[in-house]
PDB file with one MODEL, atoms N, CA, C and O in Angstrom:
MODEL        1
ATOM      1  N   UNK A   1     -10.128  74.200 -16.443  1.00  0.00           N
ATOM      2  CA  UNK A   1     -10.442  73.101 -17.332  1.00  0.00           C
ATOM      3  C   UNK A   1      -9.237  72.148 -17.386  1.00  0.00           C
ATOM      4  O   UNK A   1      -8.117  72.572 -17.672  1.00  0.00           O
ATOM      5  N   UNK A   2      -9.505  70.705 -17.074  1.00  0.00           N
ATOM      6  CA  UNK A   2      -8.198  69.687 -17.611  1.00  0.00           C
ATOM      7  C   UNK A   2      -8.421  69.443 -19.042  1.00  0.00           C
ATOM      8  O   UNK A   2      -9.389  69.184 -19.757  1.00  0.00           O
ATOM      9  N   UNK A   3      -6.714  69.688 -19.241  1.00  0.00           N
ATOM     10  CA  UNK A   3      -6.389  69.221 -20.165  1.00  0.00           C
ATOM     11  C   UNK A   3      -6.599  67.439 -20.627  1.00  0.00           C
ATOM     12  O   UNK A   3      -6.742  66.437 -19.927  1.00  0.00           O
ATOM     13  N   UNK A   4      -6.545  67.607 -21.884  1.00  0.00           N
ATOM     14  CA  UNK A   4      -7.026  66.441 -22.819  1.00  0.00           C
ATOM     15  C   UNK A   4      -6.036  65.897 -23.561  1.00  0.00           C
ATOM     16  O   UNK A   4      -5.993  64.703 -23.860  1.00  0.00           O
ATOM     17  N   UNK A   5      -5.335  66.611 -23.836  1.00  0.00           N
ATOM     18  CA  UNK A   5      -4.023  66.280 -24.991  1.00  0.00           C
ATOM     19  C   UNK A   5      -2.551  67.041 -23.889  1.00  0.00           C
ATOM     20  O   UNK A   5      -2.550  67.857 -22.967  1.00  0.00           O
ATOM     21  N   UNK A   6      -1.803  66.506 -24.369  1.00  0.00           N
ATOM     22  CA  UNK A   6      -0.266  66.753 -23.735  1.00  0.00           C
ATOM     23  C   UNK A   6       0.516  66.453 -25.275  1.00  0.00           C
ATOM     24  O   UNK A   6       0.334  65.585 -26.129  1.00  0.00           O
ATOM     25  N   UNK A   7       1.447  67.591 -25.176  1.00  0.00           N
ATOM     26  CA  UNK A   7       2.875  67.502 -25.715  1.00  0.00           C
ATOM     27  C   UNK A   7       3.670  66.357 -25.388  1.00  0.00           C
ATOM     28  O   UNK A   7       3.448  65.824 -24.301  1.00  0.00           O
ATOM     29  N   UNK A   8       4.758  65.777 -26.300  1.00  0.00           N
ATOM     30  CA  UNK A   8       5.379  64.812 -26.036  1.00  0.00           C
ATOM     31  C   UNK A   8       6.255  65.247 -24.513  1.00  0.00           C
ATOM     32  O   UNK A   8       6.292  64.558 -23.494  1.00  0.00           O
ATOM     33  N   UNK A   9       6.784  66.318 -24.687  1.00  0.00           N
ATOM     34  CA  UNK A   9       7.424  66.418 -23.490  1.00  0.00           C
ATOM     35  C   UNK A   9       6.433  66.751 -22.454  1.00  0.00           C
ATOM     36  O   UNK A   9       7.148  66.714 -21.453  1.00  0.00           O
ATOM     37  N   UNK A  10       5.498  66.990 -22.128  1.00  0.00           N
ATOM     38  CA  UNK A  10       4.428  66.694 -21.350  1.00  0.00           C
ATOM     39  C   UNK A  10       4.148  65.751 -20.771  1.00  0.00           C
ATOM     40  O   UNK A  10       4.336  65.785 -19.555  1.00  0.00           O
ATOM     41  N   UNK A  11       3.756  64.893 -21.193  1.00  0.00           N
ATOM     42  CA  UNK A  11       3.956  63.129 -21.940  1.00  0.00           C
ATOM     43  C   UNK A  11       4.622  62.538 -20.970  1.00  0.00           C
ATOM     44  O   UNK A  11       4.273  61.977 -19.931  1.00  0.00           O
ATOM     45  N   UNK A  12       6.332  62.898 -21.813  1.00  0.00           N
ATOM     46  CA  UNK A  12       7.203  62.003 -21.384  1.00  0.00           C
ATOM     47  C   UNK A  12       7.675  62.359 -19.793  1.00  0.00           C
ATOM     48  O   UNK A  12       8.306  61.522 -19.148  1.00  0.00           O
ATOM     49  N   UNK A  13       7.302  63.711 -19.205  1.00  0.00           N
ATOM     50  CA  UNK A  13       7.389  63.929 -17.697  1.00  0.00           C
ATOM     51  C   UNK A  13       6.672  63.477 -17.002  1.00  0.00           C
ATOM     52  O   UNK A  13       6.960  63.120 -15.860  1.00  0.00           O
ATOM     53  N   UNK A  14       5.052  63.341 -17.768  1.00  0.00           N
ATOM     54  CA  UNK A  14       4.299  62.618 -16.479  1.00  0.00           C
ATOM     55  C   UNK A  14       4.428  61.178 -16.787  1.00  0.00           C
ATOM     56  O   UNK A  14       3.556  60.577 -16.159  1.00  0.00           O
ATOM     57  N   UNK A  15       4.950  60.600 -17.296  1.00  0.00           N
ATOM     58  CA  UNK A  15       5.461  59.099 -17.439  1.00  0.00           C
ATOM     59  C   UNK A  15       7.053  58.574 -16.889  1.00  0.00           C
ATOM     60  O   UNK A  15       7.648  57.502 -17.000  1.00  0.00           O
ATOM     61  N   UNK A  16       7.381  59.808 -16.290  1.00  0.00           N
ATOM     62  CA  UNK A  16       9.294  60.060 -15.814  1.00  0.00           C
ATOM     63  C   UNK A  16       9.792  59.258 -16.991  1.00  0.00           C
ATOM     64  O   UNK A  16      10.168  58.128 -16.680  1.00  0.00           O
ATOM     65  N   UNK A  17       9.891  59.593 -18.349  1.00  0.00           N
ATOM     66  CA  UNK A  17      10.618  58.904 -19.210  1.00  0.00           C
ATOM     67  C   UNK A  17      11.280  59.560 -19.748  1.00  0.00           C
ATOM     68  O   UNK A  17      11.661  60.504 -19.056  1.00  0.00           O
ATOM     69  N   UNK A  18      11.854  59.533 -21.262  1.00  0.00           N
ATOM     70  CA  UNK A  18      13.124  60.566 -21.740  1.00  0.00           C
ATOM     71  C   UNK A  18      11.622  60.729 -22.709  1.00  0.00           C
ATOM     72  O   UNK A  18      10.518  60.197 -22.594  1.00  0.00           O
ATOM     73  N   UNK A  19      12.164  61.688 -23.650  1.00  0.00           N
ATOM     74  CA  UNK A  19      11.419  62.046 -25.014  1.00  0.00           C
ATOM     75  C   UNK A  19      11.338  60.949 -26.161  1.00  0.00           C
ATOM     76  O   UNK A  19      10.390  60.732 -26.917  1.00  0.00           O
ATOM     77  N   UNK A  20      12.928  60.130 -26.081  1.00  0.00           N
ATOM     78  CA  UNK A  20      13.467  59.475 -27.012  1.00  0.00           C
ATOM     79  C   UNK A  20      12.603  58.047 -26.599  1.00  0.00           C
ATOM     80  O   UNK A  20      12.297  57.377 -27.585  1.00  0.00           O
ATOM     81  N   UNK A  21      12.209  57.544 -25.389  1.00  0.00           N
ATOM     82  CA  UNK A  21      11.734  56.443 -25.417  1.00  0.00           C
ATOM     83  C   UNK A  21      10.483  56.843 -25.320  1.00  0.00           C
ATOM     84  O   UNK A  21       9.982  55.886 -24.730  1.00  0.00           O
ATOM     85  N   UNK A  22       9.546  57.684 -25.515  1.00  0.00           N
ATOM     86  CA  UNK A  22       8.658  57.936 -25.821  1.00  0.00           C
ATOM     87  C   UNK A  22       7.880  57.565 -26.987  1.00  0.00           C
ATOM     88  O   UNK A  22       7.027  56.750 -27.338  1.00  0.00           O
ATOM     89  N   UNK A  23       8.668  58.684 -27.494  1.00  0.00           N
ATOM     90  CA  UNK A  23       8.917  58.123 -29.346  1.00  0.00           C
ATOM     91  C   UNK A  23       8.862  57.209 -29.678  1.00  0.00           C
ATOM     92  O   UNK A  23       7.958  56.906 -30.455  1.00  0.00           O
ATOM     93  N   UNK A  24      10.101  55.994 -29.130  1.00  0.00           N
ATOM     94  CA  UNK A  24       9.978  54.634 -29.325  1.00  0.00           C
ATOM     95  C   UNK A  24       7.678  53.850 -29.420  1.00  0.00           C
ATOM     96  O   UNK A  24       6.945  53.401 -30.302  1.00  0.00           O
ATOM     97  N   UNK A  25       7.555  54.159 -27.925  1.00  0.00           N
ATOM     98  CA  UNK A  25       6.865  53.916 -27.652  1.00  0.00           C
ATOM     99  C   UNK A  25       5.551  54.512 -28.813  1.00  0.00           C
ATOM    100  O   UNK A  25       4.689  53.744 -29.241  1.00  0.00           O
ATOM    101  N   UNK A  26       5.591  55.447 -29.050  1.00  0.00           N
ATOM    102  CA  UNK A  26       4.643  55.903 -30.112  1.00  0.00           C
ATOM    103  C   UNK A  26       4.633  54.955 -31.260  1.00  0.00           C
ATOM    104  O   UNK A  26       3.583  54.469 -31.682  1.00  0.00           O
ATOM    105  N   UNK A  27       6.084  54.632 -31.884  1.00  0.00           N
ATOM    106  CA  UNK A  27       5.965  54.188 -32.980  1.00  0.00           C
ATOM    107  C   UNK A  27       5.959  52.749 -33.072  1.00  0.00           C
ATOM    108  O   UNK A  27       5.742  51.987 -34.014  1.00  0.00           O
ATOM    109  N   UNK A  28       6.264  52.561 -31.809  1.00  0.00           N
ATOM    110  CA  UNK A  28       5.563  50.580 -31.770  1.00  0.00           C
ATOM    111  C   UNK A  28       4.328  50.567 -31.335  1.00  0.00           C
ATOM    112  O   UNK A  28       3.833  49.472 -31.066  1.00  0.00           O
ATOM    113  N   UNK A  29       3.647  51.625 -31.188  1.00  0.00           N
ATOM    114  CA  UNK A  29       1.890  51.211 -30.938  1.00  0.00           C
ATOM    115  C   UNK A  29       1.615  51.083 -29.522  1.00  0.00           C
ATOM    116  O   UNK A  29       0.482  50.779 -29.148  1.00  0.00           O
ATOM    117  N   UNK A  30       2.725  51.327 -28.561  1.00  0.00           N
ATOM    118  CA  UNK A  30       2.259  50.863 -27.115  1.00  0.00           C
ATOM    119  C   UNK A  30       1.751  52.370 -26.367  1.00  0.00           C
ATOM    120  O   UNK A  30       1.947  52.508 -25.159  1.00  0.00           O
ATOM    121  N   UNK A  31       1.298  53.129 -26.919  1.00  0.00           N
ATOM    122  CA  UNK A  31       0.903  54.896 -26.697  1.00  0.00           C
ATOM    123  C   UNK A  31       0.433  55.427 -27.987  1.00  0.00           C
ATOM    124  O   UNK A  31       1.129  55.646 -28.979  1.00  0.00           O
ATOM    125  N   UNK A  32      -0.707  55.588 -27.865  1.00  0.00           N
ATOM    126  CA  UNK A  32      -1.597  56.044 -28.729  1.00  0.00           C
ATOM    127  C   UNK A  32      -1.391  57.669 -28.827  1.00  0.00           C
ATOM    128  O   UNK A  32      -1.565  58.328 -27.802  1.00  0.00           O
ATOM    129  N   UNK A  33      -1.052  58.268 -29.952  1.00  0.00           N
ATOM    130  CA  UNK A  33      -1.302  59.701 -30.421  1.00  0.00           C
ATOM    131  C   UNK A  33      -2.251  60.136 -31.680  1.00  0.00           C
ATOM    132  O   UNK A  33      -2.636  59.442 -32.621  1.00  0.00           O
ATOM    133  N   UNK A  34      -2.518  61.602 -31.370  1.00  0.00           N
ATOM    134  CA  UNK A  34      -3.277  61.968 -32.616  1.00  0.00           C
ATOM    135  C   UNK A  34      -2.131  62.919 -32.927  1.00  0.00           C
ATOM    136  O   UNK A  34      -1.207  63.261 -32.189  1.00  0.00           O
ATOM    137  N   UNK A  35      -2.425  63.314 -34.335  1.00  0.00           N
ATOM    138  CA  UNK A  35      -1.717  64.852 -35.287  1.00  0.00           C
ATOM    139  C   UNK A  35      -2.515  65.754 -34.740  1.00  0.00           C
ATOM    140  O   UNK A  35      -3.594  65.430 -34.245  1.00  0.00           O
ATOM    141  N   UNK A  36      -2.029  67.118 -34.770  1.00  0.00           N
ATOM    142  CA  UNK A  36      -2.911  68.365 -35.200  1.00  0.00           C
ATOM    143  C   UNK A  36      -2.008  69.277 -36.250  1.00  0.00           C
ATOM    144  O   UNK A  36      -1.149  70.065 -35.853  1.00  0.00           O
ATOM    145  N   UNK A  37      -2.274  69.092 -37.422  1.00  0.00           N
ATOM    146  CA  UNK A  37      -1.352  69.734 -38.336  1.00  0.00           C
ATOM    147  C   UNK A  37       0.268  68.439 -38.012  1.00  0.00           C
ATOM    148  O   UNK A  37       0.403  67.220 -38.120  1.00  0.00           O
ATOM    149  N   UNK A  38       1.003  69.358 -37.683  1.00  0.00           N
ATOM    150  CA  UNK A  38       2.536  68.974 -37.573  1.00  0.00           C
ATOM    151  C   UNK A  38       2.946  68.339 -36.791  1.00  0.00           C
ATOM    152  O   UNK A  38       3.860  67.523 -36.906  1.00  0.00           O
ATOM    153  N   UNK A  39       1.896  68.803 -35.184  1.00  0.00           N
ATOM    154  CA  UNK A  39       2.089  68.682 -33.933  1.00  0.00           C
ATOM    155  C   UNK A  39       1.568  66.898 -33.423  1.00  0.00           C
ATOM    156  O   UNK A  39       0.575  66.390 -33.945  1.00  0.00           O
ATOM    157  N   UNK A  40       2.231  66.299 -32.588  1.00  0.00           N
ATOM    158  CA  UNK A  40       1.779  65.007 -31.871  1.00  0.00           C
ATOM    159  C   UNK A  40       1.323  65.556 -30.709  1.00  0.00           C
ATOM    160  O   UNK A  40       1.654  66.648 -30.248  1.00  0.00           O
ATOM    161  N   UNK A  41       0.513  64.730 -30.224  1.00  0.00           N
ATOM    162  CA  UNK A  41      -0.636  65.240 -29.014  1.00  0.00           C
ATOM    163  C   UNK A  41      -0.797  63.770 -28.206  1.00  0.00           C
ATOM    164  O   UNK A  41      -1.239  62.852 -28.897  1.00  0.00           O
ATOM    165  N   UNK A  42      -0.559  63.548 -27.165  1.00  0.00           N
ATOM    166  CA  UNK A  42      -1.142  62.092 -26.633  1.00  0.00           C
ATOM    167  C   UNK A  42      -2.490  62.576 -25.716  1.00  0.00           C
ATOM    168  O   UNK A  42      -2.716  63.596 -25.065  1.00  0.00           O
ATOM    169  N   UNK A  43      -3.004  61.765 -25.894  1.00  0.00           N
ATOM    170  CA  UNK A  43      -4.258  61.762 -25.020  1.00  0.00           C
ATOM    171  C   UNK A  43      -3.734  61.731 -23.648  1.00  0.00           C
ATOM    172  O   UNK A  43      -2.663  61.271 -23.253  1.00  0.00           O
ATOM    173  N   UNK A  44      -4.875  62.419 -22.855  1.00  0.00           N
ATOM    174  CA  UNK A  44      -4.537  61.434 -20.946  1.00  0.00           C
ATOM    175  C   UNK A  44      -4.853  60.626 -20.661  1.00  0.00           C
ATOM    176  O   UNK A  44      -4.569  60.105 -19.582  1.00  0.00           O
ATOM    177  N   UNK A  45      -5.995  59.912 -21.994  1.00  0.00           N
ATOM    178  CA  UNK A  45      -6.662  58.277 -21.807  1.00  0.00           C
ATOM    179  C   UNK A  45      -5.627  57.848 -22.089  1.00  0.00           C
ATOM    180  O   UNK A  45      -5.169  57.145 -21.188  1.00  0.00           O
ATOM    181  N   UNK A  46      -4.686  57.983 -23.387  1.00  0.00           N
ATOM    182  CA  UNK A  46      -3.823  56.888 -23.820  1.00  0.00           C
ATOM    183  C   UNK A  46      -2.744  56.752 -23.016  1.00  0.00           C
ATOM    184  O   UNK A  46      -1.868  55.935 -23.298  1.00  0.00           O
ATOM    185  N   UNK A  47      -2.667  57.616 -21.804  1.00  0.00           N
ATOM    186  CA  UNK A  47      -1.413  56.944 -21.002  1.00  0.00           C
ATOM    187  C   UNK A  47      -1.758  56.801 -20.091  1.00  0.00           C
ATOM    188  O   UNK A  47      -0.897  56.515 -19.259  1.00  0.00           O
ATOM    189  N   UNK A  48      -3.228  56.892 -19.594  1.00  0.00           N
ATOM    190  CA  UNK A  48      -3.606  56.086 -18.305  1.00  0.00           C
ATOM    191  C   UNK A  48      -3.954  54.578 -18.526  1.00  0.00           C
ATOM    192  O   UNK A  48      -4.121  53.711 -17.668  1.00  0.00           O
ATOM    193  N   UNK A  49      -4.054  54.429 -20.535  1.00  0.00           N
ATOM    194  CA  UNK A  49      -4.327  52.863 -20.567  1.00  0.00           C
ATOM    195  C   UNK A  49      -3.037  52.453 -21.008  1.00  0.00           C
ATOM    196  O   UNK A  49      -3.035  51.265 -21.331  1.00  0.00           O
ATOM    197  N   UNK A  50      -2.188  52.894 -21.104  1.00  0.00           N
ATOM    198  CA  UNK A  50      -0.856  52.542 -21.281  1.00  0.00           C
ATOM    199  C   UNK A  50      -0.205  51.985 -19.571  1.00  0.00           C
ATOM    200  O   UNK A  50       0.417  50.959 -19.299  1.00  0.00           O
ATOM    201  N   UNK A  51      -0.594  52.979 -18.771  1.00  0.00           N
ATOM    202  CA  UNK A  51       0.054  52.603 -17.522  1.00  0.00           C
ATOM    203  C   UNK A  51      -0.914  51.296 -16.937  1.00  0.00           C
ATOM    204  O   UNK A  51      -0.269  50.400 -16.392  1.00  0.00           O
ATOM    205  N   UNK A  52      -2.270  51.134 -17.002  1.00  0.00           N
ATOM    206  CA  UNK A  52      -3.113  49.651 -16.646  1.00  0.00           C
ATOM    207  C   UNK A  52      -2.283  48.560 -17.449  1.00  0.00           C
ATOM    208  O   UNK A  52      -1.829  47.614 -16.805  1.00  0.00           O
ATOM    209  N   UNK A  53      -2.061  48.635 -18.800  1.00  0.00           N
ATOM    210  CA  UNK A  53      -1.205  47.859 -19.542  1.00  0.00           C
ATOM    211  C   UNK A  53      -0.489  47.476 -18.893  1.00  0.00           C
ATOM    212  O   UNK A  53      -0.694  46.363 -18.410  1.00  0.00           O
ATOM    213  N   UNK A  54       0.815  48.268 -18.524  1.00  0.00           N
ATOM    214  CA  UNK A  54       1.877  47.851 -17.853  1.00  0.00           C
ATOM    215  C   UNK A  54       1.637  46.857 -16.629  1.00  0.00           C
ATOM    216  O   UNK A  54       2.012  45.713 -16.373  1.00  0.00           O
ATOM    217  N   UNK A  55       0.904  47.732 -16.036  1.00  0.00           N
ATOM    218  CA  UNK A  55       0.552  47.351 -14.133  1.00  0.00           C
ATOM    219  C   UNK A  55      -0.176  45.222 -14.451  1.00  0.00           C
ATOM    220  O   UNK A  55       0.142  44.159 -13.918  1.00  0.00           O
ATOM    221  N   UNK A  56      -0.966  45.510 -15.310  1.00  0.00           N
ATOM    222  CA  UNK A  56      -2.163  44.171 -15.692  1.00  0.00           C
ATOM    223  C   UNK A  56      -0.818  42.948 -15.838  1.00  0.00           C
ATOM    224  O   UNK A  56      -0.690  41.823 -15.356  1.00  0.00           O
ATOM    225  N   UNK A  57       0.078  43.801 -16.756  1.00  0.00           N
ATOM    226  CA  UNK A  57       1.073  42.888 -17.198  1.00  0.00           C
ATOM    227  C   UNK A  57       2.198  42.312 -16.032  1.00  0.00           C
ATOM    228  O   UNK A  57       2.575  41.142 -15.972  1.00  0.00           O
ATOM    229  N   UNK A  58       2.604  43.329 -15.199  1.00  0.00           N
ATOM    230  CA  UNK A  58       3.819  43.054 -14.373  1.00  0.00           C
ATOM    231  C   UNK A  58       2.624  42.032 -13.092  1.00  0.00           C
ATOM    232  O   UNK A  58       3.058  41.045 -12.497  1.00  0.00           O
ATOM    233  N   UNK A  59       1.329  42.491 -12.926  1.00  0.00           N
ATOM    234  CA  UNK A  59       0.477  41.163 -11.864  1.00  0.00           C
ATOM    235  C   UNK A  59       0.681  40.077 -12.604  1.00  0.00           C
ATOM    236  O   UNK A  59       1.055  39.127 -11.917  1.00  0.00           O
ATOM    237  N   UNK A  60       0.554  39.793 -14.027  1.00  0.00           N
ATOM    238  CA  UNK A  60       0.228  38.351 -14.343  1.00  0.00           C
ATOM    239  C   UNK A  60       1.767  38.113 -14.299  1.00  0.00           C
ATOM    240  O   UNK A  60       1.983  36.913 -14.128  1.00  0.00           O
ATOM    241  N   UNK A  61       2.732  38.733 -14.379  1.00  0.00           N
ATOM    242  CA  UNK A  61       4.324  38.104 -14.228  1.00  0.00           C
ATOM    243  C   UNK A  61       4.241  37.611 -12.935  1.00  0.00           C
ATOM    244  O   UNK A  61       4.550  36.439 -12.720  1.00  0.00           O
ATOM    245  N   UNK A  62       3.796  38.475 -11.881  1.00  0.00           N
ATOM    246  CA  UNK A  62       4.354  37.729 -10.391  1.00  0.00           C
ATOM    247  C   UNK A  62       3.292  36.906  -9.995  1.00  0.00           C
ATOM    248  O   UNK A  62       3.502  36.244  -8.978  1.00  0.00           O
ATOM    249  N   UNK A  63       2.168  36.777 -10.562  1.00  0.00           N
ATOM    250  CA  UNK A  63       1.455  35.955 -10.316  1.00  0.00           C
ATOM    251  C   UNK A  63       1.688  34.057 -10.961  1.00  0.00           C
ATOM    252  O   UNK A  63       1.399  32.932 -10.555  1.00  0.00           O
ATOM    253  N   UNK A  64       2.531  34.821 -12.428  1.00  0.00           N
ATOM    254  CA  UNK A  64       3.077  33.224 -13.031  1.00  0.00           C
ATOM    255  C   UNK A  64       4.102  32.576 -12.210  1.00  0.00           C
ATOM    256  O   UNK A  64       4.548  31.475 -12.534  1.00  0.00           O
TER     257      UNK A  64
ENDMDL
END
């Protein structure tokens, strides 16, 4: 079965990022998480639409 939810450090490996800019990223809204109890959980939607984000954004730069 694939997984649905990832740990931050989960997360932040399949994104090659640190933990700490992760975080960042959580708490400015650009990566969507849920709670379970205590625990943060990111979706695998919210960082496959996090990474279109990026990609959508860096075409319309080289395209301007």
């Amino acid at each position: 079965m694939t997984r649905l939810l990832l740990t931050v450090d989960e997360a932040a490996e399949a994104l090659a990022i640190s933990r700490a800019k992760l975080y960042q990223l959580m708490a400015s809204g650009s990566v969507a998480y849920v709670r379970i109890d205590r625990s943060r959980r990111i979706p695998v939607s919210a960082l496959e639409a996090f990474v279109t984000a990026l990609t959508e954004l860096a075409e319309k730069e080289v395209a301007a």
